[in-house]
C-alpha positions in Angstrom: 90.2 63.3 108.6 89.2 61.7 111.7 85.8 62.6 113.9 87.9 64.3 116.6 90.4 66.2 114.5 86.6 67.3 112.5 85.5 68.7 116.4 88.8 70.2 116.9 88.1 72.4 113.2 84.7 72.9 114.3 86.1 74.6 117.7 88.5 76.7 115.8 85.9 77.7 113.6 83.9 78.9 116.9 86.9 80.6 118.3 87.1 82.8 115.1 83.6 83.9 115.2 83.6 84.9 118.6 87.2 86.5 118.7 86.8 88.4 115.5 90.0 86.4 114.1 88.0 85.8 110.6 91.1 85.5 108.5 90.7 82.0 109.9 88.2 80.9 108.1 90.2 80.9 104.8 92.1 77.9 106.5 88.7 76.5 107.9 86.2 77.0 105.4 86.1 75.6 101.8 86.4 78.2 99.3 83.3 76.8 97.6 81.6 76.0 100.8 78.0 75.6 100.5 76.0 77.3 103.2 72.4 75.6 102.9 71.0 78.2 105.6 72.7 81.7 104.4 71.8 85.1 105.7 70.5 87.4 103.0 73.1 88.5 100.6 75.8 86.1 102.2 78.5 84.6 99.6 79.9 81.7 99.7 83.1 80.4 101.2 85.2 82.1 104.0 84.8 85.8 103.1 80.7 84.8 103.9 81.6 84.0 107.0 84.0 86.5 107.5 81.4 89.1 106.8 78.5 87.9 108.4 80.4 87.4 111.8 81.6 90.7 111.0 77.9 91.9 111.1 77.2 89.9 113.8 79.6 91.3 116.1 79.2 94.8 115.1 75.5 94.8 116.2 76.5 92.4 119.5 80.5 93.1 120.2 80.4 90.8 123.3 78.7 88.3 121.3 79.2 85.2 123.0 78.5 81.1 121.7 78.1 78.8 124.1 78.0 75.1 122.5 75.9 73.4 124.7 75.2 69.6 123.4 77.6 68.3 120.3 77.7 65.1 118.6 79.9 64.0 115.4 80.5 61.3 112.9 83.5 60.4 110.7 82.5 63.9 108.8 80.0 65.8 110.3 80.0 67.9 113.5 76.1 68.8 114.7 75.9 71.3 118.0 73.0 73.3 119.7 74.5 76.4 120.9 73.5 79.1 123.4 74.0 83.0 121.6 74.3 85.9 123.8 75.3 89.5 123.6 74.3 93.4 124.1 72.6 95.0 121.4 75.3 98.4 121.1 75.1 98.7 117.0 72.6 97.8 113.8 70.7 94.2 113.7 68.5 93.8 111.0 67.9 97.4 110.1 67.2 97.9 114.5 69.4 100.9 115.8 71.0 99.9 119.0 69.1 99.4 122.4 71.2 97.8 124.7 69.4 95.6 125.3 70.6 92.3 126.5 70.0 88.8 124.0 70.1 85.3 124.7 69.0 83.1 121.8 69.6 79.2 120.8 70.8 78.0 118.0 71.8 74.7 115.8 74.1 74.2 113.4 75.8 70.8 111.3 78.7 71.1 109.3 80.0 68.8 106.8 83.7 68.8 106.9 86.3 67.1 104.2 90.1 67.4 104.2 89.8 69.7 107.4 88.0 72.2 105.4 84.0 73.5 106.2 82.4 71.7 103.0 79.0 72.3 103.7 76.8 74.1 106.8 73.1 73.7 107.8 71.8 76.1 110.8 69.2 78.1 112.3 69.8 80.9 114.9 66.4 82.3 116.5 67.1 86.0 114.6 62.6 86.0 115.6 63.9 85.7 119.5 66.3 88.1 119.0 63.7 90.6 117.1 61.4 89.9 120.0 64.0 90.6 122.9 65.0 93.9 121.2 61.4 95.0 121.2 61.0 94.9 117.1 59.3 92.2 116.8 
C-alpha cells in the first residue's frame, strides 16, 4: 500500500480509539500484530487494542488525541500526539479525581496490506500519575 493510503489507516485507527468504535481495529490491526511497547497484561492483535482503549477511556471518557507532528514512509506512519482527558474512573489502580490530564505521546506503526503489523510507543503514564496527585 501506498504512504498516504498507510496515513489514512493510521487516522482511522485514531478515530477508533477516541470514539470507542474498537470493532475497527479487527479491520485495522493485524491479528498477530506485534506491539513492541504493550501495557501490562495486553494481548496481541486487535482485541489488545480494543481492550486497552477500552481501559483507557473508562478512566478518561472524554479522552481526547491530538496528533500534533506526523511523518511517513512507504510503510511506516511516526506521530507525536497531544493526550487529554478528565480523570472520572480507575487509572492504574487511582480511584477517580477529576482531575484534568494533558500528556504527550509518540507512537510508529509499521503497516503491510493496510493492516497495523507492528507498533512502537510511549505515552507519559508518569505525567499522568503526577497530574493526578499519585505520583
Amino acid at each position: 500500500m501506498s504512504q498516504e493510503q498507510n496515513i489514512e489507516q493510521q487516522k482511522k485507527f485514531g478515530a477508533a480509539a477516541q470514539s470507542g468504535a474498537f470493532e475497527q481495529f479487527a479491520e485495522l490491526v493485524a491479528p498477530d500484530c506485534i506491539d513492541h511497547d504493550p501495557a501490562p497484561g495486553q494481548v496481541a492483535g486487535p482485541e489488545g487494542y480494543a481492550t486497552f482503549f477500552g481501559a483507557l477511556r473508562t478512566a478518561f471518557p472524554d479522552m481526547k488525541i491530538d496528533p500534533i507532528h506526523l511523518v511517513a514512509d512507504a510503510d511506516n506512519v511516526a506521530f507525536a500526539y497531544t493526550l487529554t482527558g478528565t480523570h472520572r474512573g480507575t487509572f492504574m489502580n487511582v480511584p477517580p479525581t477529576g482531575k484534568p490530564i494533558k500528556v504527550r505521546g509518540l507512537q510508529i506503526s509499521k503497516f503491510s496490506d493496510g493492516k497495523m503489523v507492528e507498533r512502537w510507543g510511549s505515552s507519559d503514564e508518569l505525567g499522568i500519575l503526577k497530574q493526578l496527585g499519585a505520583a
